[in-house]
C-alpha positions as CSV (number, residue, x, y, z in Angstrom):
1,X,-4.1,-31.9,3.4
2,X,-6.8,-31.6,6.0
3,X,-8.2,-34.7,5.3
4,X,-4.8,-36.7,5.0
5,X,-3.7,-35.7,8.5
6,X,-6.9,-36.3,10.0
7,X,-7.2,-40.1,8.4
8,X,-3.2,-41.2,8.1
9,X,-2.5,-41.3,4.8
10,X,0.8,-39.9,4.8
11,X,2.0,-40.9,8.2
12,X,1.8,-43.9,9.2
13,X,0.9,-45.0,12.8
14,X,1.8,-43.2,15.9
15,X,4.8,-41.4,15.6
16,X,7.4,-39.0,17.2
17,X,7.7,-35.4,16.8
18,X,10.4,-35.3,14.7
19,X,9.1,-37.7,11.9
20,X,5.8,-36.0,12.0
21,X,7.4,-32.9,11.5
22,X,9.7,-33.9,8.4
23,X,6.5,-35.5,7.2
24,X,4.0,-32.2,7.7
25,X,7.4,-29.9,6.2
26,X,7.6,-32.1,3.1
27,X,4.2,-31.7,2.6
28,X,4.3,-28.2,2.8
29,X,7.4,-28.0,0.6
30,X,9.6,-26.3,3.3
31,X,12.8,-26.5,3.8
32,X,14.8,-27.5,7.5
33,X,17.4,-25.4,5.9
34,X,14.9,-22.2,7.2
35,X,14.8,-23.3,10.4
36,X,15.3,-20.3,13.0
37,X,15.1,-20.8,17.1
38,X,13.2,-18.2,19.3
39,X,13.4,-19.1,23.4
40,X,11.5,-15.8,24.3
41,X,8.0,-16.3,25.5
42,X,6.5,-14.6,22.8
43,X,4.2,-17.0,20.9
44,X,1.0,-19.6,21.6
45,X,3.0,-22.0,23.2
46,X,4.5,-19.9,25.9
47,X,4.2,-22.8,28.8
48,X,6.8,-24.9,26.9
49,X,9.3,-22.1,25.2
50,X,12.3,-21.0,27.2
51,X,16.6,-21.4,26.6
52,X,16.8,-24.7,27.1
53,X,13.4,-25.8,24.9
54,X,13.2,-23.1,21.7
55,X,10.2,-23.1,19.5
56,X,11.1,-23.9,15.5
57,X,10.0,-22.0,13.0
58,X,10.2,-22.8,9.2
59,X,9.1,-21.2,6.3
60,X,9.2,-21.7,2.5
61,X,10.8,-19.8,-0.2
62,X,8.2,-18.3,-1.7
63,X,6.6,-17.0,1.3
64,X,3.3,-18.9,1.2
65,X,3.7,-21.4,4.0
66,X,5.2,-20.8,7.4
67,X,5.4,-23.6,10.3
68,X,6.2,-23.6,14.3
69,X,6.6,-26.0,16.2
70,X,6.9,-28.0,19.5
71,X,4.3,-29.6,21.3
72,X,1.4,-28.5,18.2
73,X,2.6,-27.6,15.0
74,X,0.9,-23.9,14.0
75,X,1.2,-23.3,10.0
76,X,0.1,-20.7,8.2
77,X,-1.0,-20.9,4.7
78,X,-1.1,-18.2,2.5
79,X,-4.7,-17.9,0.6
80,X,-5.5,-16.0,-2.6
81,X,-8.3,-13.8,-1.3
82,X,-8.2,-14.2,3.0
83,X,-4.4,-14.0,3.0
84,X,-2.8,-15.8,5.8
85,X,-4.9,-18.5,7.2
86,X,-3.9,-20.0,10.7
87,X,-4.2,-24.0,11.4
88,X,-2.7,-25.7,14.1
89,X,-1.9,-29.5,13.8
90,X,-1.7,-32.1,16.9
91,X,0.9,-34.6,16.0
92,X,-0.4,-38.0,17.2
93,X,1.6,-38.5,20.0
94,X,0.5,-41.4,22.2
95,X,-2.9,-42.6,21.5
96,X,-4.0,-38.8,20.3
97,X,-5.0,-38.7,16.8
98,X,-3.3,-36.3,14.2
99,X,-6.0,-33.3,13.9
100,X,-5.6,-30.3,12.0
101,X,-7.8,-27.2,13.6
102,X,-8.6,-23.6,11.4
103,X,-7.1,-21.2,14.2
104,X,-9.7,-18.8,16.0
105,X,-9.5,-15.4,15.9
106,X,-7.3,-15.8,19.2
107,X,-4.4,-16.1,16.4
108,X,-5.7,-12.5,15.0
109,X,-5.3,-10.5,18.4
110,X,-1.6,-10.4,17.5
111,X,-1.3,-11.0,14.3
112,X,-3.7,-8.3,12.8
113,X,-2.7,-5.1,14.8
114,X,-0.3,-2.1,13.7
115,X,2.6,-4.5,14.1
116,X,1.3,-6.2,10.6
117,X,-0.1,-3.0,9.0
118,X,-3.5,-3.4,10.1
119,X,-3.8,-6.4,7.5
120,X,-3.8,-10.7,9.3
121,X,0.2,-11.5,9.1
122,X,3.4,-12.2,10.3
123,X,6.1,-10.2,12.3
124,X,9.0,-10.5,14.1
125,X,10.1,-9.4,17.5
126,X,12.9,-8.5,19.4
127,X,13.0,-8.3,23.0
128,X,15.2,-8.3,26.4
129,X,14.4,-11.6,27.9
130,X,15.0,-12.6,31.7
131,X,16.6,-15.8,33.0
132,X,12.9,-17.3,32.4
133,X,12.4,-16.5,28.7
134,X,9.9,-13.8,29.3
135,X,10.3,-10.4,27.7
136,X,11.3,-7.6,30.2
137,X,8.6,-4.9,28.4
138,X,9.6,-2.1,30.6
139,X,13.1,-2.4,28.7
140,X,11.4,-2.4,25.4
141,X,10.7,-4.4,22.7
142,X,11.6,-3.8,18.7
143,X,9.4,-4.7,15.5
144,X,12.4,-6.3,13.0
145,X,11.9,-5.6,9.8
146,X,15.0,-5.3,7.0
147,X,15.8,-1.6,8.1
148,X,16.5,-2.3,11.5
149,X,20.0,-1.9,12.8
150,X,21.6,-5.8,13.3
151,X,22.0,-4.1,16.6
152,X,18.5,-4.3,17.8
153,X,18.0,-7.4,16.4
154,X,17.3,-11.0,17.6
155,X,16.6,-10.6,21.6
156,X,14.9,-13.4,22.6
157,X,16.4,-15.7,20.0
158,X,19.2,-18.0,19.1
159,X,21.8,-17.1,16.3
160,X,24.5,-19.0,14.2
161,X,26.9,-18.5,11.9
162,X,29.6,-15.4,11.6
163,X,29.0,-12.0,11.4
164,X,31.0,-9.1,12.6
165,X,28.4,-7.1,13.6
166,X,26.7,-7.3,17.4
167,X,23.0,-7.9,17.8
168,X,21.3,-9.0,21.1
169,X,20.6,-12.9,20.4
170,X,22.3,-15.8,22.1
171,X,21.7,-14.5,25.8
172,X,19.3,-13.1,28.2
173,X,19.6,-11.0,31.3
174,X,20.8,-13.1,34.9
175,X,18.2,-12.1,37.6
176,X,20.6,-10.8,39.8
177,X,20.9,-7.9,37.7
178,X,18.0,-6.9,36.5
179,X,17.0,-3.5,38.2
180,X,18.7,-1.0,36.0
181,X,20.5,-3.4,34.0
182,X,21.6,-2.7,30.4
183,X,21.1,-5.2,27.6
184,X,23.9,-4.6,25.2
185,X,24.6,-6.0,22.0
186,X,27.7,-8.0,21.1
187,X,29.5,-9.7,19.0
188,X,28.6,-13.2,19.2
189,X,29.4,-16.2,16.3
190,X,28.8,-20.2,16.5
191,X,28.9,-22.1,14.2
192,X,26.0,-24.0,15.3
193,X,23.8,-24.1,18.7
194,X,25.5,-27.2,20.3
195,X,27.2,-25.4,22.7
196,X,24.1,-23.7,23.7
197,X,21.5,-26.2,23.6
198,X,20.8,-29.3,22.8
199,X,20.0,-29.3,19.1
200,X,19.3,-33.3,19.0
201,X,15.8,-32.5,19.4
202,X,15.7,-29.9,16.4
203,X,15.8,-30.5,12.5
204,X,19.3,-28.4,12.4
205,X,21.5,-27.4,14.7
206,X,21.4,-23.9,13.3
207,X,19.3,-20.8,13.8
208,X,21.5,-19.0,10.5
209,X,21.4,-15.7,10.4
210,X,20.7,-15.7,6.7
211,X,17.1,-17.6,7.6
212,X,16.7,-14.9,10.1
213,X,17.2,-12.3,7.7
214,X,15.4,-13.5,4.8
215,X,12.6,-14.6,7.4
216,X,12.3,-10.8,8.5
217,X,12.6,-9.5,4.9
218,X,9.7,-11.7,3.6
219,X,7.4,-11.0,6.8
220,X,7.4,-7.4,6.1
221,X,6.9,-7.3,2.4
222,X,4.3,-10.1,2.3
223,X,2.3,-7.8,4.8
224,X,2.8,-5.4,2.5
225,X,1.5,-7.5,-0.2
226,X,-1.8,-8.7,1.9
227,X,-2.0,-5.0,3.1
228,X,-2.3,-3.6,-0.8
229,X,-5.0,-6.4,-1.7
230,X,-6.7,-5.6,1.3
231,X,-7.2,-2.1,1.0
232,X,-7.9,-2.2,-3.0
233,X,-11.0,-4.4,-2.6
234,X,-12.3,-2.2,0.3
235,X,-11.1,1.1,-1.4
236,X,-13.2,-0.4,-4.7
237,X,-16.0,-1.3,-2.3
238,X,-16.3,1.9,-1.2
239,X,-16.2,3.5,-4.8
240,X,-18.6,1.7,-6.2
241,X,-21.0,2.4,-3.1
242,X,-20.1,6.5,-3.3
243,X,-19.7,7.1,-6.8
244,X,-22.2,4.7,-9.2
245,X,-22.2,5.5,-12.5
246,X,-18.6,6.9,-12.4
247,X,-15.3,5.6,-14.1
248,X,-14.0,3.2,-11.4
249,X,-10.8,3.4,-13.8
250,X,-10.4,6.9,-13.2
251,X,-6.8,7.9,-12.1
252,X,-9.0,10.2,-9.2
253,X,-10.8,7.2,-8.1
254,X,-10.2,6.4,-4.4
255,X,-8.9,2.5,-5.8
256,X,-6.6,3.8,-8.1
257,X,-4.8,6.0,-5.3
258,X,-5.0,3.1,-2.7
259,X,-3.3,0.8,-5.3
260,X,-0.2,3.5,-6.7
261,X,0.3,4.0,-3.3
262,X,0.2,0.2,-2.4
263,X,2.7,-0.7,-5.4
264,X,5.3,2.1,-4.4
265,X,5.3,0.6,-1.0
266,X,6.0,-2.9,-2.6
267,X,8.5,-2.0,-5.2
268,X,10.2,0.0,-2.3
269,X,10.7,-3.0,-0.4
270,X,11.3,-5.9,-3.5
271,X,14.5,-3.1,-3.9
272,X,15.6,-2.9,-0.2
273,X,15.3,0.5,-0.4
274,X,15.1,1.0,3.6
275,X,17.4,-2.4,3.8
276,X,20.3,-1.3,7.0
C-alpha cells in the first residue's frame, strides 16, 4: 500500500480530503458507517481538533485496521507478530505529495502505558472538556471500556442516535463557570450532528452510538489479545533461558500459566462478562 500512495496508483492527481479519504478507507476495507467524532484535544492533531472541527475516526470490523483523520490521516494496522503498527499518511493536498511515514515511538508514549495493558494499542477516553476542546484534568478523566457506566462515557465527543440513558457527550463546560462547576450527564438524542456541526466536511453526519460502542468493545479486547501474545513469547523466552532441558509443555511452566491466564481474560471479554 506503501508503495501505491507514495507513487499514485490508486489516486489520481491532487485531490481533496474527502476523496483521498474514501480512497485510503476503501483500501483499507473500512467502513464510513464506523465513523465516530471526538472534538476533545486528546490526540496528535491537537492544533486543529476542537467543536467546531472534530477529528474522524474509522475502524473495520474485524479489528485490524483503524483510521483518523483531518489534516494527516494516522492508521493503524494490526500485524501478526508487532501488533499494532502506526503510519501516518499526508494526503497530497496542493503541490504536496501523498507520503505514507512508519510512526515513531512518539505514537508509543500513549499508546503503550497502563491505559493499553502495558502492551502498543488502542483506548478510549472520556473527559470534561472546556469551551476550547481541552480536557479539564483536575475534573478527571475515565478509560472507556464496555463495563463503564453510559454515564461516564463520551466527554469530549459527539453522539447520535437515541438512547434513554445520559452520558457526558454532545457538550463541554462554558468558561464562565468553570471554578467548581459540575459536569453532569444528560439525556441527549440527535438523530444526526447537523444541528451541532457542520457535517458537510465529514463522511456521515453521524457519530452512532453503536460505532462508539462497538469501537470501545474491540479496543479493550484486542489489547487483550496483543497483551496475551505479548506476554506468552516473553513468558517462553524466559522459560527456555531458566529452565533448559525442562518440559516447556508442562502445565507448571511459567508460559503455560501466562497463557490460561491470558485466555480467561479473553473469553471473559468475547462473553461481555463485565459488559454495564
Amino acid at each position: 500500500m506503501a508503495a501505491e500512495i507514495e507513487h499514485g496508483d490508486w489516486v489520481i492527481g491532487r485531490v481533496d480530503g474527502k476523496t483521498f479519504l474514501k480512497a485510503a478507507m476503501k483500501k483499507l476495507n473500512i467502513p464510513e458507517e464506523s465513523q465516530v467524532l471526538v472534538f476533545s484535544k486528546t490526540s496528535f492533531q491537537n492544533s486543529l481538533t476542537n467543536q467546531n472541527n472534530p477529528r474522524s475516526i474509522y475502524f473495520s470490523m474485524d479489528a485490524k485496521r483503524w483510521l483518523g483523520a483531518w489534516w494527516e490521516v494516522e492508521v493503524i494496522i494490526e500485524d501478526e507478530k508487532l501488533g499494532p503498527v502506526f503510519y501516518t499518511i499526508n494526503p497530497p493536498f496542493g503541490d504536496r505529495r501523498a507520503k505514507i511515514v512508519r510512526a515513531t515511538d512518539s505514537c508509543l508514549q500513549c499508546h503503550a502505558t497502563s491505559r493499553t495493558s502495558g502492551v502498543p494499542g488502542m483506548f478510549i477516553r472520556s473527559v470534561v472538556p472546556d469551551q476550547n476542546s481541552h480536557p479539564i484534568l483536575s475534573a478527571g478523566t475515565s478509560l472507556v471500556t464496555d463495563s463503564t457506566p453510559l454515564r461516564e462515557r463520551w466527554g469530549g465527543w459527539y453522539v447520535s442516535g437515541h438512547s434513554d440513558a445520559p452520558h457526558l457527550g454532545n457538550r463541554w463546560v462554558p468558561e464562565s463557570v468553570l471554578s467548581g462547576a459540575k459536569f453532569k450527564p444528560e439525556v441527549s438524542n440527535h438523530e444526526d450532528l447537523s444541528s451541532l456541526i457542520n457535517t458537510e466536511k465529514y463522511l456521515q453526519p453521524t457519530s452512532d452510538i453503536v460505532a462508539l460502542m462497538v469501537l470501545e468493545y474491540q479496543c479493550r479486547t484486542h489489547n487483550l489479545i496483543t497483551k496475551a501474545k505479548m506476554g506468552y513469547q516473553r513468558a517462553l523466552y524466559f522459560q527456555k533461558s531458566y529452565s533448559e532441558g525442562n518440559d516447556l509443555e508442562s502445565h507448571d511452566g511459567m508460559s503455560w500459566k501466562m497463557a490460561e491466564s491470558s485466555a480467561k481474560e479473553i473469553v471473559d471479554a468475547c462473553l461481555f462478562v463485565s459488559e454495564t
